[in-house]
Phi, psi and omega in degrees: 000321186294334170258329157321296176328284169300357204270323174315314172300306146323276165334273162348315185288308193284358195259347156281316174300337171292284194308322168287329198283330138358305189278312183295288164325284233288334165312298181317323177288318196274045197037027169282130150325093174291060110047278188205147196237082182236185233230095189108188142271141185301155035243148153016098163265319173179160197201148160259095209276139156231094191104221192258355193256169161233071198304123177222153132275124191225189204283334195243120200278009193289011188164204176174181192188162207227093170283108180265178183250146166106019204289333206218295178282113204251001134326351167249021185293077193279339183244132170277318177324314196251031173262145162316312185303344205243026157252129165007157170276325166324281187313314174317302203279347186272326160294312183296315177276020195271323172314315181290323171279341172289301211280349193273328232260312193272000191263329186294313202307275220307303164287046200229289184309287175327293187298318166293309172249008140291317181107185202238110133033108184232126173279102195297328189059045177224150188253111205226123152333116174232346157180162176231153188245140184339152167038033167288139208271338188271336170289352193265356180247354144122331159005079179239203212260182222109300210297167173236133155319078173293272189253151160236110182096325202104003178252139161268126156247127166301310149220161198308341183269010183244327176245022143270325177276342174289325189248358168278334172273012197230007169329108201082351173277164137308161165215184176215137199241110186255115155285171156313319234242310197153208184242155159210171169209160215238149158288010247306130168283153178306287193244096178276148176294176179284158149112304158250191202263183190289337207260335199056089167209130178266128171233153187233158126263008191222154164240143196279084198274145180250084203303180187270159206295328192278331175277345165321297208302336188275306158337283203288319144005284176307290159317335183317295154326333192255328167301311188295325179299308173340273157345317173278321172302290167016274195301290170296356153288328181262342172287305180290327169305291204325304185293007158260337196290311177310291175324318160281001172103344184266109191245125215279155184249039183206027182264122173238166199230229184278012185251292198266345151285305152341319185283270178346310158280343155326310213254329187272333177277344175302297187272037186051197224273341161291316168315319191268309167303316173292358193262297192305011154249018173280261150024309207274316184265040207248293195272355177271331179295278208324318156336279209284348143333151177268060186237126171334129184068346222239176222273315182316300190297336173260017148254351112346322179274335188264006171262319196278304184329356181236355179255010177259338218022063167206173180250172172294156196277141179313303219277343168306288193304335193267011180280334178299311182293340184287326205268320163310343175291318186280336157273007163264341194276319187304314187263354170299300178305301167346281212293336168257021125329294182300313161336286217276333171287332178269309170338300176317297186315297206300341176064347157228181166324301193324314182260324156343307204265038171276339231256322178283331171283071187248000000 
């Protein structure tokens, strides 16, 4: 428990300090008073100045933050040159997104990484046997793994979805199924047990190429990318369905928080050192969507204010934004606690990691 715990923590410590140090660069640069650089949410365990900033640690490990001076209040303002408030809207808005891109930015590296010693996805555009399951309608028609898949019917398939709709339609009929080898023929079941399919057979279209070492990085780059937009279409497929669900009345039982991230990163170092890096570039473009929402405190809600501020053209009196933002804070901490509240009671029920995430996982 005690290495789940750190390993977690670690994970955590890096997709924060990666998001903050985003906030952190893009200040310096543009000559903002970096104020304080911490690591958690207040209140204070202890902290340290070097230079003009003050690297702290605080109690609550659930985030973190960049105090720049002049961010909210212009009564405290002792350098008017290096307050926030009194940079360009441009300069604003380029410190408020840089943490969501520094976290998008560490989600391409971490599938980069995955993708150099995994290899890379290649589509074959064939369809090939990689198991068959016992007692089966494809082992009993001589199916053996291997094989590769021309037609079904006399229709070419191509890719696994061409051939799961083609043989779904063909449920309880013969069918005739064309190889490499040649023809046979199989029957697909009405009602396959769980767990298979109507013919019970696993297929593939893609193969695992493995580019020469110095072109990995580029590869996965590439790929990285593409993982990371998935991922973000994903994420945000699932924030609106959820935020329709609530509209409609349904309010989901299966949003889990700092509990059920834990249990996860649990379950991904279980399954080594690769496994834990693609979940920490899940993770990473997780916390770069959910950022950039348009919510009081969180980088979305202060960009929002530098959106209407430019369609009003004046700016908002500060001490407004920042009572929006304290009540927004309290009302992320309020659902922090909830949803980890709800964590730790299916955890108790579930009586272990396992089944929790059985329990979150539907």
């Amino acid at each position: 428990m005690l290495v789940s715990i750190l390993i977690f923590l670690l994970v955590l410590s890096v997709l924060i300090l990666v998001h903050e140090l985003g906030h952190f660069v893009m200040a310096r640069r543009a000559g903002i008073w970096v104020e304080e650089f911490g690591f958690g949410l207040p209140p204070r365990l202890f902290g340290k100045k070097i230079g003009e900033t003050i690297y702290s640690v605080n109690a609550l490990p659930f985030g973190g933050f960049v105090r720049l001076h002049g961010e909210q209040e212009e009564g405290g303002i002792t350098d008017p040159k290096r307050a926030f408030l009194n940079k360009s809207k441009s300069v604003r808005t380029s410190v408020v997104v840089a943490g969501v891109i520094m976290n998008f930015a560490l989600a391409v590296v971490a599938f980069a990484i995955v993708y150099s010693f995994t290899g890379i996805p290649k589509d074959t555009h064939q369809i090939k046997v990689v198991d068959i399951s016992a007692n089966s309608p494809a082992i009993s028609s001589g199916l053996v793994v291997g094989d590769v898949i021309n037609k079904v019917d006399g229709k070419d398939v191509t890719d696994v979805n061409s051939f799961i709709k083609n043989v779904d339609a063909k449920k309880g009929q013969k069918v005739i199924i064309e190889t490499e080898k040649g023809k046979i023929t199989v029957t697909p079941r009405v009602s396959p047990p769980a767990g298979e399919g109507p013919l019970g057979v696993t297929i593939t279209s893609t193969e695992i190429y493995f580019p020469p070492v110095w072109q990995r990085p580029f590869y996965g780059i590439y790929y990285g990318f593409k993982d990371a937009f998935f991922w973000g279409r994903t994420i945000l497929s699932g924030l609106w369905h959820m935020a329709y669900g609530l509209w409609q009345g349904d309010v989901p039982t299966d949003v889990s928080g700092p509990v059920g991230i834990f249990a996860v990163t649990t379950e991904a170092a279980k399954n080594g050192i690769i496994t834990l890096i693609n979940f920490v570039g899940v993770l990473s473009v997780n916390l770069a969507i959910l950022n950039i929402l348009p919510f009081p405190a969180l980088d979305g809600g202060r960009l929002l204010f530098i959106v209407i501020e430019t369609i009003i053209g004046k700016k908002i009196i500060p001490k407004v934004e920042a009572i929006v933002h304290t009540i927004g804070m309290i009302i992320l901490l309020a659902l922090i606690l909830l949803i980890t509240v709800g964590d730790i009671r299916r955890l108790v029920i579930a009586g272990s990691i396992d089944g929790f995430l059985k329990s979150i996982v539907k």
